[in-house]
C-alpha positions in Angstrom: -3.4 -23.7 9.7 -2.0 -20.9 7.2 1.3 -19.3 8.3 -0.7 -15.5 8.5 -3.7 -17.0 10.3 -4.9 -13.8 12.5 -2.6 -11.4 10.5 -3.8 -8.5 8.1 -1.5 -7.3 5.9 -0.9 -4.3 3.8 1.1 -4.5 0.5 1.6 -1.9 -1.7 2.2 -2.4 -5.9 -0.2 -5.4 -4.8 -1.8 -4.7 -8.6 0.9 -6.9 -10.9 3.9 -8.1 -10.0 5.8 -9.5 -7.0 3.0 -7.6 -4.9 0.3 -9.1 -6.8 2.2 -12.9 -5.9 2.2 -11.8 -2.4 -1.3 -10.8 -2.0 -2.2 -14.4 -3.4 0.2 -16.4 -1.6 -0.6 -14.2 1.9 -4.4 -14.9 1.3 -3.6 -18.1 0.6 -2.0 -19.1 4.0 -5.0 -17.1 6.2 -3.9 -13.6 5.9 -6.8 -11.0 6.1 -4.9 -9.2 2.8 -5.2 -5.2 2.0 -4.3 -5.0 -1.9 -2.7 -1.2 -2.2 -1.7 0.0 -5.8 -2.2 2.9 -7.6 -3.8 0.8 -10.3 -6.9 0.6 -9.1 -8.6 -2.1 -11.6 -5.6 -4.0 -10.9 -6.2 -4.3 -7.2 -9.4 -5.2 -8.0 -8.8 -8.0 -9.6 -6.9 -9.6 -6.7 -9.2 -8.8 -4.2 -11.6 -10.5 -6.5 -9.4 -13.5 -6.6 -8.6 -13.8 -3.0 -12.5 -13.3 -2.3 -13.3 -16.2 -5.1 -10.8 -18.4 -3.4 -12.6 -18.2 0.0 -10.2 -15.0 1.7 -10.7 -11.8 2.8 -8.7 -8.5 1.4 -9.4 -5.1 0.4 -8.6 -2.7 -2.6 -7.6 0.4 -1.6 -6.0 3.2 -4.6 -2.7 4.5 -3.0 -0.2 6.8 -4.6 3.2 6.0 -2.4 4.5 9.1 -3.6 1.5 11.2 -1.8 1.6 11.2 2.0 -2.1 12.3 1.9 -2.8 9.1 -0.6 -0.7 6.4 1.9 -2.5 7.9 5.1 -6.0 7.9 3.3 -5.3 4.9 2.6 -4.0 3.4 6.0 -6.6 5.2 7.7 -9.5 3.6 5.8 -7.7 0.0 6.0 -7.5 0.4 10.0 -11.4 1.5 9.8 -12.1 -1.8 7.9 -9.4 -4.3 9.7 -8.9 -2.4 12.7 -4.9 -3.0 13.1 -1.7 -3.8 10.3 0.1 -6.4 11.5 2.6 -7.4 8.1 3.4 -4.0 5.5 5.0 -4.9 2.7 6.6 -2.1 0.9 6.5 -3.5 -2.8 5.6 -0.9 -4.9 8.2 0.3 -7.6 9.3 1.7 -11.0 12.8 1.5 -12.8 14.5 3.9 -14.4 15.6 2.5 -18.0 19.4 2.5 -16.6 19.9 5.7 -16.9 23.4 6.9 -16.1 24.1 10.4 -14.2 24.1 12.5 -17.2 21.0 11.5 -18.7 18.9 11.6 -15.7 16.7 14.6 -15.8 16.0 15.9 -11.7 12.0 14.8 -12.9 13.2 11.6 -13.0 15.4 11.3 -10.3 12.9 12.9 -8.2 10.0 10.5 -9.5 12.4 7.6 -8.8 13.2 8.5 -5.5 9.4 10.0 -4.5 8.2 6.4 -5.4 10.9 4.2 -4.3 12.3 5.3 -1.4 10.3 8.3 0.2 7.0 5.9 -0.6 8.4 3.7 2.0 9.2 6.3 4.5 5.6 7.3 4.5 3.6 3.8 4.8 5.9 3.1 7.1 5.3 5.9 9.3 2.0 5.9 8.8 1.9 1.9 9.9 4.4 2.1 12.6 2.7 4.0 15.3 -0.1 1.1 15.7 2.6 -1.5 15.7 4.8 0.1 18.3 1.6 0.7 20.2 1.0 -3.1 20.4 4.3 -3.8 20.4 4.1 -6.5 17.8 4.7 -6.0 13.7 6.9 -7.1 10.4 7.7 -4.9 8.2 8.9 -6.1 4.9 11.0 -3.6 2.0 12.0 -5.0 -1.6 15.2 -3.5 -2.4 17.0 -4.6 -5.0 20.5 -6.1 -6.1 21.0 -3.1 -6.6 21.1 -2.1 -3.5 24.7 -3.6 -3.5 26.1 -3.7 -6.4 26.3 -1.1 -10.0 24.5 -2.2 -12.5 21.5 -3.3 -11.6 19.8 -0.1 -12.6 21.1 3.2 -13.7 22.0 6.0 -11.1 18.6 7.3 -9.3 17.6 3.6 -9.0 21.1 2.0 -7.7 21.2 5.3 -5.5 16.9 4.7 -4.4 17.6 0.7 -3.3 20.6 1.8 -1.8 18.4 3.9 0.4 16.1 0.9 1.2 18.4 -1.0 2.4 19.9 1.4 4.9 16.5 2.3 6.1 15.1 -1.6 6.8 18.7 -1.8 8.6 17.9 1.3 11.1 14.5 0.7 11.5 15.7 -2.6 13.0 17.7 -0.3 14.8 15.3 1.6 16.3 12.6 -0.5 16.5 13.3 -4.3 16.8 13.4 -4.0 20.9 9.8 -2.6 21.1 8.7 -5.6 19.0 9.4 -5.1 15.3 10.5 -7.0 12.9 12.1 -5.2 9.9 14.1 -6.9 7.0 14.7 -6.0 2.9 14.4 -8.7 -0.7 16.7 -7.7 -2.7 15.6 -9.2 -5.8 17.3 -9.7 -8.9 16.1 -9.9 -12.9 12.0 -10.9 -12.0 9.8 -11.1 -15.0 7.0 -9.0 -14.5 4.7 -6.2 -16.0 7.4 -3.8 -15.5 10.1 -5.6 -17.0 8.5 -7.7 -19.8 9.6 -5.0 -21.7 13.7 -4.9 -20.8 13.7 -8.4 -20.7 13.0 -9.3 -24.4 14.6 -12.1 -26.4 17.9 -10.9 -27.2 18.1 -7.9 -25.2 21.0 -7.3 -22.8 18.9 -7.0 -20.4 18.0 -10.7 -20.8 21.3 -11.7 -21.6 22.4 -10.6 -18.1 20.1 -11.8 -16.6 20.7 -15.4 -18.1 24.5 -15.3 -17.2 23.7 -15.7 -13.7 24.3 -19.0 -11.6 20.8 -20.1 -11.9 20.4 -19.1 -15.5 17.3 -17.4 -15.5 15.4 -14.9 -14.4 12.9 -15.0 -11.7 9.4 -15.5 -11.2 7.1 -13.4 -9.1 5.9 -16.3 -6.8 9.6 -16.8 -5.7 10.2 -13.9 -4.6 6.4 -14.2 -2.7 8.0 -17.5 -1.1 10.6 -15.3 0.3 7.9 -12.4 1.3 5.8 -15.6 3.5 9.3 -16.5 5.2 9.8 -13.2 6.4 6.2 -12.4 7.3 5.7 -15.3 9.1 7.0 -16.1 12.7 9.3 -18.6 11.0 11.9 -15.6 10.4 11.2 -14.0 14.0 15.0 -13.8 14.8 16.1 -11.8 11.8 16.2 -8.4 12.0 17.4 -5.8 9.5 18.7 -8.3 6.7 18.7 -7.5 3.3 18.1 -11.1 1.1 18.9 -11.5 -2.0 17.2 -13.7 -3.8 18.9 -12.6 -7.3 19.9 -16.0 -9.1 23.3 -15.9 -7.7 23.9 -12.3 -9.2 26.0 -10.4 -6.4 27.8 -13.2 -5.5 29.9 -13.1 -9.3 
């Protein structure tokens, strides 16, 4: 018995990454697993890998910063599965710690569009099924930057910020008609999109080595973390924001 037995779940940014960990590890513990990225030959190749180990998912290209991509993309998922019952908002970019005065409004805009307003339209476009059956997690990666300075340069700090405040008052609003909303914050996580901050000898990595733990991350831990809160082992938190950061925002 897997810990998503029964459960289909949609994750964007599910083509590299901490979403690609989470597609694995979901499918992996009996999750029916929709794989949403805007890399499509990414997604690809983890539905291929969840199929070749024996589970079931779906590719489906999204743009999070379209609202006619997410609910294209949710309306063909609920055509093939029939109901969401775990979203995990994943999908992200950084911003190359930018400060205020060198961020353009593109980028600020393209930061925000994909960061934060992304979530504001899978979640909407998921929600109404969930509140309908009155059963649902949903799941936001924030950042530790959505508590501290530094973590990012001012459209990111200012985007995770925003994530974090949103998982809080959709537990607000939501958590008495039967869901289930909490944030990862993660810290320094080597992936695609940070292989290349995270270099030998870069600050980056240098920072990201003077925390407690002395390292950065791995994907699969934060996936760990994703599995706790998607599963019914986490059913009496509601609107927490975890870091899982290598000790980071506790210095």
């Amino acid at each position: 018995m897997g810990k998503l037995d029964g459960k289909v779940t949609f994750i964007t940014g599910a083509g590299s990454g901490m979403g690609r960990s989470q597609a694995i590890l979901f499918a992996k513990e009996g999750a029916k697993v929709i794989a949403a990225d805007i890399n499509v030959d990414g997604v690809q190749e983890v539905v291929d890998q969840i199929k070749s180990d024996g589970g079931e998912a779906l590719a489906v290209e999204t743009d999070v910063s379209k609202k006619d991509s997410v609910e294209k993309a949710v309306n063909k998922e609920l055509d093939h599965f029939g109901q969401i019952d775990v979203l995990s908002n994943t999908a992200g970019i950084l911003d190359d710690y930018a400060p205020s005065l060198e961020t353009s409004e593109d980028l600020w805009d393209k930061i925000m569009n994909i960061n934060l307003k992304g979530i504001y339209y899978l979640t909407n476009a998921v929600l109404p099924q969930m509140v309908e059956r009155e059963k649902g997690t949903v799941i936001n990666v924030a950042s530790l930057a959505s508590f501290v300075a530094g973590g990012g340069g001012a459209a990111y700090t200012a985007a995770k910020h925003g994530v974090a405040g949103y998982t809080k008052q959709l537990a607000y609003d939501y958590g008495k008609k039967g869901i289930k909303a909490n944030a990862i914050a993660p810290g320094s996580v080597k992936t695609g999109l940070t292989e290349e901050i995270l270099v030998e000898g870069s600050d980056a990595e240098e920072r990201a080595n003077e925390v407690p733990a002395g390292r950065y991350g791995q994907p699969e831990e934060i996936a760990n973390v994703a599995l706790f809160l998607a599963s019914d082992d986490s059913s009496f938190m509601h609107g927490a924001v975890v870091p899982v950061d290598g000790g980071w925002t506790i210095q």
